[in-house]
Phi, psi and omega in degrees: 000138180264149178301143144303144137266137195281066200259152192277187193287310191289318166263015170274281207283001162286334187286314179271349157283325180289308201213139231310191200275319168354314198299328173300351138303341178276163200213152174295150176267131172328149168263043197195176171232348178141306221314130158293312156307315204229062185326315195270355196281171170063171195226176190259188157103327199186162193232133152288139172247329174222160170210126138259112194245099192265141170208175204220087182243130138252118200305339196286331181250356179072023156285100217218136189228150181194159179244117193253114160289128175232110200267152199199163169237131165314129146250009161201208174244109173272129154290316214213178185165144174287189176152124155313165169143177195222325190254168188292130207290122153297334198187134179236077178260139207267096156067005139131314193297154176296170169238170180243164189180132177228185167276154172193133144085199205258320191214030206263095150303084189282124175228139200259100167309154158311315178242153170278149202268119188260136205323139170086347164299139180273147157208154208244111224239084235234105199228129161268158177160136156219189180159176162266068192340305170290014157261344203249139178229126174248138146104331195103026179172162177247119140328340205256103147235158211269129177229160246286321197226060174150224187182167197209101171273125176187114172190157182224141358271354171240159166199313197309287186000265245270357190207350120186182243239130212201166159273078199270092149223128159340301182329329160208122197276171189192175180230169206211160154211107166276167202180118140240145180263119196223184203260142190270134182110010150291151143268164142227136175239132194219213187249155200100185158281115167283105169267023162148138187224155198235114195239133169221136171032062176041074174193114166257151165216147190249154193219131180228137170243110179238114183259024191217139183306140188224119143356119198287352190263316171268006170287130177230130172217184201205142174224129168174210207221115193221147170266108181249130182228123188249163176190188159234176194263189176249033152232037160094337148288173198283096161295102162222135205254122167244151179247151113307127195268037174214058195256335203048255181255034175259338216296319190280342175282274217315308204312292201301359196230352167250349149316267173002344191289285180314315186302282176317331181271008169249331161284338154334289213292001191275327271180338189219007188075152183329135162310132180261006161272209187268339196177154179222149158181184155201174181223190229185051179293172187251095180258164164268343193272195186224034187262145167241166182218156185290023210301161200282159209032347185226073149348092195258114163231155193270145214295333213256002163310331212230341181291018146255357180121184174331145175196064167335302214291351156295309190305279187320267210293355143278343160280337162318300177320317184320325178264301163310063181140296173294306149298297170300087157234195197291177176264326200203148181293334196264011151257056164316307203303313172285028183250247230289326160317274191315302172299334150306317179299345209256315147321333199258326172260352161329305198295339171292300180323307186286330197057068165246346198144132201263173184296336169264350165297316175312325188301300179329306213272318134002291187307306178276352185258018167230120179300169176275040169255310178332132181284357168313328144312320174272015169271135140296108197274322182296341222191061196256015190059112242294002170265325177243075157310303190239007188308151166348296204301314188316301208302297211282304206254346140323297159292355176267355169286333182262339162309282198322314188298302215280320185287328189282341196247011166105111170289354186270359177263319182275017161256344185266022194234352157326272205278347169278001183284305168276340165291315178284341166250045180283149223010051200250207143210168190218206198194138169326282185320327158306266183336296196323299187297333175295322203289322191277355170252352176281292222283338206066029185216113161325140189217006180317316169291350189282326197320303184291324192272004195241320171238008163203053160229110183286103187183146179269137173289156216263350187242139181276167184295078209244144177308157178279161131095011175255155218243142194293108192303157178345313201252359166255349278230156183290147183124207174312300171303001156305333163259295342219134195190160162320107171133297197303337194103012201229150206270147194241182188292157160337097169313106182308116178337305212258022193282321200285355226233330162294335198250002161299340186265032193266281187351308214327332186210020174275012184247335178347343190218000000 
């Protein structure tokens, strides 16, 4: 339930008076943007265009004070409007003046401007607050983790709450410059470019810029003692990578395999069109979980990601993302599939690269190791609903949606539809049914039944993805092998050299929360 505010008789007529007879048009911005998975995240009322976000961390104590400016535009005449967040606010202004501002709900913060805001007007969000992030739980849980010498904000579908106060939905992207203040003998790693960092009376601060709109999900940050290594690709962009220097015997698998990012992101780009940031890179705390996540350009993967040795093929699918998800993003949470799908999928064509296995064996070897019985079948990959978000069958049986695409219209239409999916809705957001349409106007051919049958249908499809006019391997053939699955009697294809190396990367966002 959201709170009323509670105001005295004198300053509800101080109120009415400060602003015309109008005002009685104005309304409170929704506490919620819609989303069917997550109804209360992102707010109604207004679009951010920047967060500037300064902060003051100590690591030994997990203490954190910060100022966040949020420059934002009215999208209707706002009384009042919302912002996520978690830890405790002191002071709030609204356009220089104070606000009134309460609590509500697990993570809603409201604030009542001095004046009301009239649609299409700017305004400058002045938000004060500190607290200790790894105490605060919204929800059953934290985004914020703590590591032996610092802390790591990185989680989907929230992260921001904890570390400062946002429209926390993909919908509306924004560009950011973060500045933290840290103890001298610190890093701070953020998204972007570092344009500079300053040390006074043993307190340095680092200043990070991401100039191209980013997701409130993919703003990321890090604090600790890190082995930083810079570079450019060989088409000139800047590369920057960090370790923790206490990862032990993960540190040379994570080194060798996130070394590897300018090299991958320039072969991306054959396939997905020019990188569309400023810089790539990633990094690499020393965390306990085991998820990695795309935050943009700075790439957060967890130590354990690496604890079988080297694992290109997690790069490549958080670099996949840069374009799948990050430029491109989502509209709505229940478009996963144009996320976690491309980026399986962009392993799957790695895996052609490497001569581990072509993109359709993979697909094949998917098709055939889940019997229809399996429940891997009844995720929608289209729709899978916010408890299987992130379940396999998105990954899997996503990419296998994009094979099933790719055999009906052909490669030379289903690459140019690679790559033109993100260059034309580049730094936007979309929705499956968009993609759809696109893909039907690159290829010429309707395709609304593959859409459904492959990605909002709970059902194993009865025919697997086989090219046209090419004949179904054994274990896909019509009939009985049709099920042909772990379990069944029935023999399934060959395991593709790169499958285990892939499915090692299952993790990826399943601790995200």
């Amino acid at each position: 339930m959201r709170k009323r505010l509670i105001v005295s008789a004198a300053s509800a007529l101080s109120l009415f008076l400060a602003v015309p007879a109008s005002a009685a048009d104005f309304q409170p911005g929704a506490a919620g943007v819609g989303d069917s998975y997550y109804p209360t995240y992102g707010n109604g009322g207004y679009r951010v265009s920047h967060y500037d976000i300064r902060l003051k961390y100590q690591p030994a104590t997990d203490e954190l004070e910060g100022t966040t400016t949020i420059l934002a535009t009215a999208t209707q005449d706002l009384s009042r409007f919302n912002l996520d967040f978690a830890l405790n606010v002191s002071e709030v202004r609204v356009n220089g003046r104070p606000a009134t501002f309460a609590t509500s709900g697990e993570q809603e913060l409201e604030i009542t401007p001095a004046r009301p805001l009239a649609k299409g007007s700017q305004a400058t969000v002045v938000v004060r607050y500190k607290g200790v992030p790894s105490t605060v739980k919204k929800y059953g849980f934290t985004a914020w983790l703590r590591t032996p010498d610092g802390a790591v904000a990185a989680g989907e579908p929230e992260s921001a709450w904890w570390w400062f106060p946002s429209n926390d939905h993909p919908s509306d992207k924004a560009t950011f410059d973060v500045s933290v203040q840290v103890p001298d003998g610190n890093q701070v790693i953020s998204n972007g470019i570092l344009t500079g960092a300053t040390s006074q009376a043993g307190w340095t601060r680092y200043n990070w810029r991401e100039n191209k709109p980013q997701a409130t999900y993919l703003a990321t940050l890090a604090v600790g003692k890190f082995d930083i290594s810079t570079d450019t690709t060989a088409n000139g962009l800047p590369v920057y990578n960090a370790y923790s220097k206490d990862l032990g015997d993960n540190a040379d698998a994570a080194r060798s395999s996130v070394e590897r990012t300018g090299e991958l992101v320039d072969w991306l780009s054959g396939y997905f069109g020019d990188y569309p940031f400023s810089s790539v890179g990633g990094y690499v705390p020393n965390v306990p979980t085991g998820f990695a996540l795309e935050t943009q350009t700075r790439v957060f993967y967890s130590p354990r990601q690496f604890s079988k040795g080297a694992n290109t093929s997690v790069v490549v699918h958080e670099l996949a993302h840069q374009w799948y998800g990050d430029s491109v993003s989502l509209s709505r949470w229940s478009d996963i599939w144009l996320n976690e799908g491309f980026a399986r999928y962009a392993q799957f064509l790695w895996s052609e690269h490497e001569n581990e296995g072509t993109a359709q064996e993979l697909a094949d070897y998917v098709y055939a190791s889940h019997p229809a019985e399996d429940a891997f079948w009844s995720v929608k990959p289209g729709d899978p609903g916010a408890d299987n978000q992130f379940a396999s069958a998105v990954y899997d049986r996503g990419a296998v949606a994009i094979q099933a695409l790719r055999n009906a219209v052909g490669d030379e239409k289903f690459f140019r539809i690679l790559k033109g999916w993100p260059t034309e809705r580049k730094y936007g957001n979309a929705t499956i049914p968009e993609f759809q349409a696109y893909a039907e106007k690159v290829s010429g051919q309707k395709l609304g039944d593959l859409f459904n049958t492959w990605l909002f249908t709970a059902a194993k499809p009865a025919v697997g993805p086989v090219a046209k006019g090419a004949a179904a391997p054994a274990s896909l053939a019509p009939g009985a092998r049709a099920d042909a699955g772990q379990g069944d009697g029935q023999q399934l294809p060959v395991e593709p050299k790169s499958w285990k190396k892939i499915q090692e990367t299952n993790s990826v966002h399943d601790e995200a929360r």
